[in-house]
C-alpha positions as CSV (number, residue, x, y, z in Angstrom):
1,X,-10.2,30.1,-12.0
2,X,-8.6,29.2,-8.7
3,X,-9.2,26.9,-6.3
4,X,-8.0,27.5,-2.7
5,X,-8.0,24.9,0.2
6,X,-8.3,25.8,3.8
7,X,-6.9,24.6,6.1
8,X,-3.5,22.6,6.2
9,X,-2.9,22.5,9.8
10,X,0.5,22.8,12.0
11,X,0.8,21.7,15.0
12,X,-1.6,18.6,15.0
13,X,-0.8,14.8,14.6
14,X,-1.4,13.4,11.2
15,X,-5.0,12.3,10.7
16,X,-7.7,11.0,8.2
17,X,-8.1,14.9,7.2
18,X,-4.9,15.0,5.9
19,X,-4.6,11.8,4.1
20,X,-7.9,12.8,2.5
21,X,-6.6,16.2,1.5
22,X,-3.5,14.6,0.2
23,X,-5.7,11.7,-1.7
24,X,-7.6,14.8,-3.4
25,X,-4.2,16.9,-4.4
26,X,-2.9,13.7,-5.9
27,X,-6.4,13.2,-8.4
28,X,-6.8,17.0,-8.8
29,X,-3.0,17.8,-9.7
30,X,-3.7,17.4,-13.8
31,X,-6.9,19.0,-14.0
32,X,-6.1,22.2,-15.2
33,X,-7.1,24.3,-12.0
34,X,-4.9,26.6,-10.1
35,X,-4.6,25.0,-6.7
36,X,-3.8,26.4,-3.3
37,X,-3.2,24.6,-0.2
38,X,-3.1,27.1,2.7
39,X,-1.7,27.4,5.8
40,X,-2.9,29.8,8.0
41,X,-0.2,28.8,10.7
42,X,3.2,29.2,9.4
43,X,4.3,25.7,8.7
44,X,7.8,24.4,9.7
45,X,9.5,21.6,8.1
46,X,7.5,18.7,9.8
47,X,4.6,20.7,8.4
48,X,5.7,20.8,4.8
49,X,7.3,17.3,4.6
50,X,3.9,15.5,5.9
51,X,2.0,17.4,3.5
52,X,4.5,16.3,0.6
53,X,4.3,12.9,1.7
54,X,0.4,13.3,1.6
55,X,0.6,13.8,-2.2
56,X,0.4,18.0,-2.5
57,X,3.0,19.7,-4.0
58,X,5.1,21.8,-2.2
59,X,4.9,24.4,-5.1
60,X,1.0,23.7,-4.3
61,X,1.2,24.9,-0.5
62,X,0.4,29.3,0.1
63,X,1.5,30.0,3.5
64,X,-0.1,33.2,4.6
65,X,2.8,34.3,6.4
66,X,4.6,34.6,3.1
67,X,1.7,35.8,1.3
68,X,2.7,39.2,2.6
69,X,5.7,39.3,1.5
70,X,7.0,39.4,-2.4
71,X,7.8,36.0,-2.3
72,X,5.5,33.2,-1.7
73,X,7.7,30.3,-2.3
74,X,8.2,27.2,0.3
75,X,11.1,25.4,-1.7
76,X,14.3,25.5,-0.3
77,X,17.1,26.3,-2.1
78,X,20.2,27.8,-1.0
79,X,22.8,25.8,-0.9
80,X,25.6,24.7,1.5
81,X,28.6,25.4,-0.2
82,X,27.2,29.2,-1.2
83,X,25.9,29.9,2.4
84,X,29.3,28.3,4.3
85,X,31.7,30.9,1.8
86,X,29.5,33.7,3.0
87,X,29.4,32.6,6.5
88,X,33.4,32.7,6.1
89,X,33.6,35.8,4.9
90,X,31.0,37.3,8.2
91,X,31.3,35.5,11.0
92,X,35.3,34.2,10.7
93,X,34.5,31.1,12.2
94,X,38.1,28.5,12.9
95,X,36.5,25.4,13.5
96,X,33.5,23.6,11.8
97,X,32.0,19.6,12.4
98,X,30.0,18.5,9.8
99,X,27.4,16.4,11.0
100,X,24.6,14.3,9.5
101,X,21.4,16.9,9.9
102,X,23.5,19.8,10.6
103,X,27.1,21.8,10.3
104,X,28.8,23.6,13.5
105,X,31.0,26.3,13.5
106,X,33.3,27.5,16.1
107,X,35.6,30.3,17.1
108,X,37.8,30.1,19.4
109,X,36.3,27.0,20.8
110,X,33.0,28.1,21.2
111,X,30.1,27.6,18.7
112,X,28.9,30.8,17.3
113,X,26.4,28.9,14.6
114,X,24.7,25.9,13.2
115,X,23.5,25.3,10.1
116,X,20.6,23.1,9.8
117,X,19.9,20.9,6.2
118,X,16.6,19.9,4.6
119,X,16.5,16.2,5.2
120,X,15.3,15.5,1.4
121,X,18.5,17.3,0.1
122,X,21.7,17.8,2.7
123,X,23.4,20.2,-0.1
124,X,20.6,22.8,0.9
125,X,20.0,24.3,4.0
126,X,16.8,24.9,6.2
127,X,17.7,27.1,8.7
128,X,20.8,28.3,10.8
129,X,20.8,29.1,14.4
130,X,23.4,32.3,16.1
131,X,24.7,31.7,19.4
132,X,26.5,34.5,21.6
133,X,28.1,33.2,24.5
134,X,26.4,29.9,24.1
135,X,23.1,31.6,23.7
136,X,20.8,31.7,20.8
137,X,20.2,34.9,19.9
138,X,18.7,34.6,16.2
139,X,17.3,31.2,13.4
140,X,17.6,32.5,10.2
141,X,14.9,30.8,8.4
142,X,15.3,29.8,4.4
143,X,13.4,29.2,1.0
144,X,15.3,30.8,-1.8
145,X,17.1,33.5,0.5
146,X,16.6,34.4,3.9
147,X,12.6,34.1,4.3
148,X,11.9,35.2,8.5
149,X,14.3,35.6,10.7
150,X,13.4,34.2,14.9
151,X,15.2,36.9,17.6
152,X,15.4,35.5,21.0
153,X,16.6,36.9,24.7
154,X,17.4,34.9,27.5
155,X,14.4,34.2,29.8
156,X,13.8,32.1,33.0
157,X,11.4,30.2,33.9
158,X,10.7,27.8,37.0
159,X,12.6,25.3,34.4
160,X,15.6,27.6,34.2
161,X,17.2,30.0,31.6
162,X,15.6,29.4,28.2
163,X,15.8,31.2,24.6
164,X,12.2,33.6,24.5
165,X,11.3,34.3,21.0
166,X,10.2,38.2,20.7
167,X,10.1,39.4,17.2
168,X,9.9,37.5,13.9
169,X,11.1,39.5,10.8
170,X,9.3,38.5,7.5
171,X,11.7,39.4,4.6
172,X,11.0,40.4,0.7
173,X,13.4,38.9,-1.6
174,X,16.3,41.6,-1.3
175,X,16.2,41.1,2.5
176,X,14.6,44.2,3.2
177,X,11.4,43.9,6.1
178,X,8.0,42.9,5.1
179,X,6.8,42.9,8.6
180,X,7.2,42.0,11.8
181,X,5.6,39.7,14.2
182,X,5.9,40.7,17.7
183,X,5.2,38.1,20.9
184,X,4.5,39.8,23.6
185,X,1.7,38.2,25.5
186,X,-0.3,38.2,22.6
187,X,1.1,38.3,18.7
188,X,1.1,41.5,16.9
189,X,1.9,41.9,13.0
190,X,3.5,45.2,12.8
191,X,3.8,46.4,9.1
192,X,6.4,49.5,8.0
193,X,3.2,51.8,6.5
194,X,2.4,51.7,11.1
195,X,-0.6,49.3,10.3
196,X,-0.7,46.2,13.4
197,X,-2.8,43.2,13.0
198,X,-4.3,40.9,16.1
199,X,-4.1,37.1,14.1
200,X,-7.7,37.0,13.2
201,X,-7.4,40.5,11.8
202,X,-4.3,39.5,9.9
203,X,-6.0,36.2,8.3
204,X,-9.6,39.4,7.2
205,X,-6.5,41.1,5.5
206,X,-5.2,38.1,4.0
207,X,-8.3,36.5,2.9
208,X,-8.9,40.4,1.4
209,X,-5.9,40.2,-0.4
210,X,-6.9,36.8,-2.1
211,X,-9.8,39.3,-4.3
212,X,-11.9,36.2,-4.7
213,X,-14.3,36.0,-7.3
214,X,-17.1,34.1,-8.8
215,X,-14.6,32.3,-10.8
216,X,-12.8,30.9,-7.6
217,X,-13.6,27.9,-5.5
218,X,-13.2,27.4,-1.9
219,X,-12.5,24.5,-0.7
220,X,-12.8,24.2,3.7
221,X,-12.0,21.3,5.1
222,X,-12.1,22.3,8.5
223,X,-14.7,24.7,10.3
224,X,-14.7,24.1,14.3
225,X,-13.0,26.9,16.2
226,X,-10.6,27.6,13.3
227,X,-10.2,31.5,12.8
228,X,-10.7,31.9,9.2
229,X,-13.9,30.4,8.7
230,X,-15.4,33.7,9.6
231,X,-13.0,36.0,7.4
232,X,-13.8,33.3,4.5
233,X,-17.5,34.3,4.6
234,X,-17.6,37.8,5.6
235,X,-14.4,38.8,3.0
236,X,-14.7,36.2,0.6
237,X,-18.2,35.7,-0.3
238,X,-18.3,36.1,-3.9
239,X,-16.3,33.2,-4.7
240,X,-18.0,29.8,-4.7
241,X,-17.7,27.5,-1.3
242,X,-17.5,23.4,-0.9
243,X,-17.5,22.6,2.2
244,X,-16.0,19.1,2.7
245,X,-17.9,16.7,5.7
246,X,-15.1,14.8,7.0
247,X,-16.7,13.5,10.1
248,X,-19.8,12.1,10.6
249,X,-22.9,14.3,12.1
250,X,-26.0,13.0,14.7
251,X,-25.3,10.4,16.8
252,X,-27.4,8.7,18.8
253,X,-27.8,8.5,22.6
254,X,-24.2,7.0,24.1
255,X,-22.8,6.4,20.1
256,X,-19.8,8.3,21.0
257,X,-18.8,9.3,24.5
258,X,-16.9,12.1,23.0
259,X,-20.2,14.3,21.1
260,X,-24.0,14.1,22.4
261,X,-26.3,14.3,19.3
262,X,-24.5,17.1,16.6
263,X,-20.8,17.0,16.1
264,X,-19.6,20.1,17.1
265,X,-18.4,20.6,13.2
266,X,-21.4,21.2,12.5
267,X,-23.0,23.6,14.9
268,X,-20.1,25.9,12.8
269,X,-21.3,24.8,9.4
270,X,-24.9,25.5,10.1
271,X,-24.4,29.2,10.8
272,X,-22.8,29.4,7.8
273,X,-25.3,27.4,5.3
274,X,-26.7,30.6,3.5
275,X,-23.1,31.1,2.0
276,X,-21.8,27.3,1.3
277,X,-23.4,26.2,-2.0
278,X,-22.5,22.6,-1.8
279,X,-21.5,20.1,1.0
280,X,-19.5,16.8,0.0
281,X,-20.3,14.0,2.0
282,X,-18.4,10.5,1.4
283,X,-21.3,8.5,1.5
284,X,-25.0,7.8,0.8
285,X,-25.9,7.1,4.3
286,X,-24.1,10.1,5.3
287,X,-25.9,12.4,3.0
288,X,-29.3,10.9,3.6
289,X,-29.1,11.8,7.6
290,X,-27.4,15.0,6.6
291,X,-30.2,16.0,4.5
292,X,-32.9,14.7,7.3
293,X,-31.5,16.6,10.1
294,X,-31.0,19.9,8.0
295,X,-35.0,19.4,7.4
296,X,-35.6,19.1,11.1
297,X,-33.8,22.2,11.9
298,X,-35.1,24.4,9.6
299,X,-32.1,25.1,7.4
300,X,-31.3,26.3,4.5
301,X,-30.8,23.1,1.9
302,X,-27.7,23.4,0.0
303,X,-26.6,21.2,-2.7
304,X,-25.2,17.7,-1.2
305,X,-22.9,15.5,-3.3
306,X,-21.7,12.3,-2.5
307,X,-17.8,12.1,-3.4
308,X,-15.4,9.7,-1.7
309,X,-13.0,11.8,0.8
310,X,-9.9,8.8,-0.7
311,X,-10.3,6.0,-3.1
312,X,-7.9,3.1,-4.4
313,X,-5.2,4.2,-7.1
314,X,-4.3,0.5,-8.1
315,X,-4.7,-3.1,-6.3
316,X,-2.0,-3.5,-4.5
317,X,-1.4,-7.8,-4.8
318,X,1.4,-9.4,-1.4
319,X,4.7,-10.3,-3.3
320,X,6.2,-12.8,-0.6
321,X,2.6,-14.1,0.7
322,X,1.0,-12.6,3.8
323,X,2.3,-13.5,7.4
324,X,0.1,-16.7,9.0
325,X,-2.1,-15.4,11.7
326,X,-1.5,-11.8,11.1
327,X,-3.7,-8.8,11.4
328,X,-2.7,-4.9,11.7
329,X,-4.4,-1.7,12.8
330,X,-4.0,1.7,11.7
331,X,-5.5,4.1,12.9
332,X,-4.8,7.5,15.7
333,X,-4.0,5.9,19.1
334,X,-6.7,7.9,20.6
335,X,-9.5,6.8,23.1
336,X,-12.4,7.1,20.2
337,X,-10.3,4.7,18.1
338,X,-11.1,1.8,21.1
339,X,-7.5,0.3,20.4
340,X,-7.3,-0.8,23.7
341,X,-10.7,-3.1,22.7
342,X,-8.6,-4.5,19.7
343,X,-5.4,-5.1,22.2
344,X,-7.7,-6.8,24.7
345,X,-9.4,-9.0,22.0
346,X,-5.9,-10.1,20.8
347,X,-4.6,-11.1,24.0
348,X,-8.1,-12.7,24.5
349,X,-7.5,-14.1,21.0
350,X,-4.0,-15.5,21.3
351,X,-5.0,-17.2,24.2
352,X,-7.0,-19.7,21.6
353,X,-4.6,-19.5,18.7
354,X,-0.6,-18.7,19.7
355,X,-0.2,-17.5,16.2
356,X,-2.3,-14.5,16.3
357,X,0.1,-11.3,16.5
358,X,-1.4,-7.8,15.5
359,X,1.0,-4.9,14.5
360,X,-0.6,-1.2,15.5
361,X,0.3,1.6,13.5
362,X,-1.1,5.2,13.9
363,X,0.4,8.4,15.6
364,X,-0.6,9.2,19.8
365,X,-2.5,12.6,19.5
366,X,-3.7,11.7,23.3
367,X,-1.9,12.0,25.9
368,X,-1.5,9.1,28.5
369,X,-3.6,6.5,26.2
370,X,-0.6,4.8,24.2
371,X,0.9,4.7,28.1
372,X,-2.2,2.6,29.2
373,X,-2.1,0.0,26.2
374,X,1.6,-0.3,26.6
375,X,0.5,-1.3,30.2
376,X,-1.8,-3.5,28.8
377,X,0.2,-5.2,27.0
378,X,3.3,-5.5,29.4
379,X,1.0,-6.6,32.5
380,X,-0.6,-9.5,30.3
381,X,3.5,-10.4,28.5
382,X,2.0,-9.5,25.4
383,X,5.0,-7.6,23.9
384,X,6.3,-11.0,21.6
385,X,2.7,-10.6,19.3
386,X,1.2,-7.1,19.9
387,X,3.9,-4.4,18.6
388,X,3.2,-0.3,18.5
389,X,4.5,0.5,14.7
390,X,4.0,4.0,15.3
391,X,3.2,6.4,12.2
392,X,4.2,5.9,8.3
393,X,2.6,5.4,5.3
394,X,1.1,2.1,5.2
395,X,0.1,2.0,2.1
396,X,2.5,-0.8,1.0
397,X,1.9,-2.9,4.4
398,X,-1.6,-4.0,4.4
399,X,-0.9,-6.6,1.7
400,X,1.8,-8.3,3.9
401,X,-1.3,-8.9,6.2
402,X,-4.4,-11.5,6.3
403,X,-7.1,-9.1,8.4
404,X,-7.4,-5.9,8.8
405,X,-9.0,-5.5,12.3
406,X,-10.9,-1.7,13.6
407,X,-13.0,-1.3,16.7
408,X,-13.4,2.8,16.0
409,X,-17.1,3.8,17.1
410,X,-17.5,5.5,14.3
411,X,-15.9,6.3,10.6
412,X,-17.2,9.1,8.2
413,X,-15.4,6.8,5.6
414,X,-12.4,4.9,6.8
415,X,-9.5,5.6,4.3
416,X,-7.6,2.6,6.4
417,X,-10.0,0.3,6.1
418,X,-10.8,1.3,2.0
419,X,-7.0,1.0,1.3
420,X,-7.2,-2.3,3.2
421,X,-9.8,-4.1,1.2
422,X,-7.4,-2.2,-2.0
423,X,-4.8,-4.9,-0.9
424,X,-7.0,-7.6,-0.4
425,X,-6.8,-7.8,3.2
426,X,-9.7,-9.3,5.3
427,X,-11.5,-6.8,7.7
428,X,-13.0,-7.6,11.7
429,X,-15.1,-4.2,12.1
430,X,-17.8,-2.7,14.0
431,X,-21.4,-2.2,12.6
432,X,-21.7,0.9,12.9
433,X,-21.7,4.1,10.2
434,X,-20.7,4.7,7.9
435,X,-17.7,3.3,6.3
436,X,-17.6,0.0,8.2
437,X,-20.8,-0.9,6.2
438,X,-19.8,0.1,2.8
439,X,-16.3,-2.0,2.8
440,X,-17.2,-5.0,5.2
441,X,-19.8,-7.2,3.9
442,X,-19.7,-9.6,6.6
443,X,-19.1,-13.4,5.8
444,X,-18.2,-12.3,2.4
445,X,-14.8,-10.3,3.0
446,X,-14.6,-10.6,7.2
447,X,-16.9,-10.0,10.2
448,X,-19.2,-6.6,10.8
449,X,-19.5,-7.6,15.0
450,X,-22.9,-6.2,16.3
451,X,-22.5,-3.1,18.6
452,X,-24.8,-1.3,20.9
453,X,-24.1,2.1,22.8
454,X,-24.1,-0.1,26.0
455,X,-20.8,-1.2,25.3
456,X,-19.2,1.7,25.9
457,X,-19.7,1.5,29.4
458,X,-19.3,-2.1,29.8
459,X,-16.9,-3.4,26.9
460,X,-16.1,-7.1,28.1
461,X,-19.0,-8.7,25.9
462,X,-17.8,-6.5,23.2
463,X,-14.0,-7.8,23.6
464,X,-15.5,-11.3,24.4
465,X,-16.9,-11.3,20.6
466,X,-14.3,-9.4,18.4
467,X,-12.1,-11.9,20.5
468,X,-14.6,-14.9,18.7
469,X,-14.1,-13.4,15.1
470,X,-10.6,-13.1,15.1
471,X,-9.9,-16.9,16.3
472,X,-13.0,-17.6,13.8
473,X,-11.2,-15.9,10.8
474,X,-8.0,-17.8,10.8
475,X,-10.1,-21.1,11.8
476,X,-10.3,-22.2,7.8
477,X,-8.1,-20.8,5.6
478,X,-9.7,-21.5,2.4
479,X,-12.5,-19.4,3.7
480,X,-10.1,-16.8,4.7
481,X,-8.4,-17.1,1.0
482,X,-12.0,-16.2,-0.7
483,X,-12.4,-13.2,2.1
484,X,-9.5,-11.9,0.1
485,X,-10.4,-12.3,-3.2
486,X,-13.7,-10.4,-2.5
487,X,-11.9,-8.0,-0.8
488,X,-10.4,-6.9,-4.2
489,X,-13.8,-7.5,-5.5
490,X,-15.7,-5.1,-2.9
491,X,-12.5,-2.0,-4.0
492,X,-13.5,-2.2,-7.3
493,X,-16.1,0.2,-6.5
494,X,-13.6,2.8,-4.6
495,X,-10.7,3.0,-7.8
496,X,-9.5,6.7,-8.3
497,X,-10.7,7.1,-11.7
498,X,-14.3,7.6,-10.9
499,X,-13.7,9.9,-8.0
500,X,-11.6,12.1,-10.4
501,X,-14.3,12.6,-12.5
502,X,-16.9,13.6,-9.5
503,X,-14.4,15.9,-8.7
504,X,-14.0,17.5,-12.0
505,X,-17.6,18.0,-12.7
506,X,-17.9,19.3,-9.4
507,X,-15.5,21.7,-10.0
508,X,-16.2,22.8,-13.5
509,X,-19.8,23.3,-12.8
């Protein structure tokens, strides 16, 4: 039995998708199933590093561009010395300057190549880039040997001259051609037996190629507008398929601005019910309206389990004490996140209590927002006690905190806020579904602030209130001390162990 996940995307900012995914390779990785992570994008290095970090194996990851080749492997492994006696031997270079990331070679005074080194081990290399004239003209692209090989021409563009990729050359092991990939207008897979692929066509073959059977499990974690949801079905519809719910479904009236009654996730999933023989959901609630709505439609009723997309490996206990009047955020800086409510509240906050600082950490996947809460912030001298942390794994971080502080309009789950209550932080949240509800038990581990659609439109009430919690929180700190402790009470119920064994009889059934 096999069990392949679609889809690890490229491309995209990091988000709650893939820390879930990464959460579920890090429980599922003894079980005794064959697991595939696939990409249906061909993944570059920031591609395969997040995912590692995540917690899936690199051995783990299938990359469909590779797939059709007779090697399937990710890990790099050539190494620096080997590659720079060969590169000797073909290319006579005279000159080279070793950098940190990366190796130059010259002739002549010009640089004919450079040689680029997997971060996570500078003896190997990644890639190495061929210049003629000062142009690129070819990235040789490496696993174990060469694996695809970029060819570029000089363009123009209202920018100016510019390397225009044309052809990519997937190679097998002994460097002979696989196929190529051809970007002209459109991309074209051109194979040497004269068959050419469009992309969706190339992920039917693919899919094809798989031969899934009853023994196999599929398991999608993404539907909306993604092109191999309809391959999956139509080519792979003997093997068994999960889908995994990662975002909640039916909102009401003005609940989020962004989706007006069915998340468009779904209007994809419903087409597809007939095939899909169980949905996960992460929570009770969640399954409950799932279940309702799929009556009102008139849909077919698959099985719906109720597994946790993350959980807590281990209480995670502040070695130094946590910093007086501290809370963090961590989430995307995107508009449905409402982290410009949370930077308004804080300044509205610290205007009360001059010891309230808040550190933001999360990745910008929305373009001009971060801009507008760095204005914030600067027009109101905020900078000294509200700091943009950007992205990293925060795992570690929440303990050094006292509160935990989210004004997101909605959460499926909420990994942030779980591994937050794993580290006994105290939580200012929203009462809304479906996450906020299970982790916050307000007056007993922080503050669940009323919320009504109105808000949206006119927030200063809102801000007004979360504003009133946070000075509130740090107002008695023995009260504060026994939010923590039942913080770590509340997370006893979200430990990894019983999630593992959901998953496994989900699995083995």
């Amino acid at each position: 039995m096999a069990v392949y996940v679609f889809n690890l995307l490229v491309g995209w900012v990091h988000n709650g998708v893939d820390t879930a995914q990464g959460y579920r390779a890090r429980l599922l990785r003894k079980n005794g199933h064959s697991m595939w992570y696939v990409f249906t994008d061909l993944p570059g290095t920031m591609e395969l590093s997040r995912y590692e970090k995540a917690g899936i194996d690199i051995g783990q990851m299938l990359s469909m561009y590779q797939y059709f080749t007779d090697n399937h492997t990710l890990e790099v492994s050539v190494t620096v010395a080997d590659k720079l006696k060969e590169l000797k031997e073909h290319l006579h270079y005279t000159d080279i300057d070793c950098r940190e990331e990366e190796i130059c070679l010259f002739r002549d005074g010009m640089i004919i190549a450079t040689v680029s080194l997997e971060k996570k081990d500078r003896n190997r290399i990644r890639c190495i880039y061929y210049f003629e004239h000062g142009k690129l003209i070819r990235k040789e692209n490496y696993t174990d040997g060469i694996s695809y090989i970029d060819y570029y021409v000089t363009a123009e563009s209202s920018n100016g001259l510019y390397a225009k990729l044309v052809r990519r050359t997937f190679c097998n092991s002994d460097g002979s051609v696989a196929y190529n990939q051809i970007f002209d207008g459109k991309e074209i897979f051109l194979f040497p037996d004269g068959k050419s692929y469009t992309k969706v066509q190339m992920i039917a073959e693919f899919v094809r190629r798989l031969n899934l059977s009853e023994q196999d499990t599929v398991l999608i974690d993404r539907s909306a507008q993604l092109d191999f949801v309809q391959p999956l079905f139509q080519y792979g519809n003997k093997a068994r398929f999960i889908a995994i719910v990662h975002s909640g479904h039916y909102f009401e009236k003005g609940e989020d601005p962004d989706s007006i009654y069915l998340n468009k996730e779904y209007y994809y999933w419903f087409k597809y019910l007939k095939w899909i023989d169980t949905m996960v959901v992460s929570t009770e609630e969640q399954r409950e309206e799932l279940i309702k709505k799929l009556q009102e439609y008139h849909s077919v009723l698959p099985n719906v389990e109720v597994i946790s997309a993350g959980g807590i490996d281990y209480l995670r206990y502040p070695t130094d004490g946590r910093k007086q009047c501290s809370l963090l955020a961590v989430s995307r800086i995107h508009p449905r996140k409402k982290v410009d409510w949370i930077v308004k509240s804080i300044i509205k906050a610290h205007q009360i209590n001059s010891d309230i600082s808040i550190d933001i950490y999360g990745g910008c996947d929305s373009s001009g927002y971060l801009e507008i809460l760095q204005n914030i912030v600067t027009s109101n001298n905020a900078q000294a006690y509200i700091r943009f942390m950007g992205y990293m794994d925060v795992r570690e971080v929440y303990k050094n905190y006292e509160v935990f502080i989210t004004a997101s309009l909605w959460e499926t789950l909420g990994l942030s806020t779980m591994e937050a209550i794993g580290s006994g932080t105290a939580v200012i949240g929203l009462n809304v579904k479906y996450g906020n509800r299970l982790f916050v038990h307000s007056e007993e581990n922080g503050y669940l602030v009323d919320f009504d659609s109105s808000y949206v439109d006119n927030d200063s009430v809102l801000i007004d209130e979360i504003a009133r919690k946070i000075v509130d929180i740090f107002a008695d700190k023995k009260r504060l001390d026994e939010f923590h402790k039942n913080s770590y009470k509340i997370s006893q119920n979200f430990l990894s162990d019983s999630i593992r064994s959901k998953w496994e009889k989900l699995l083995s059934l």
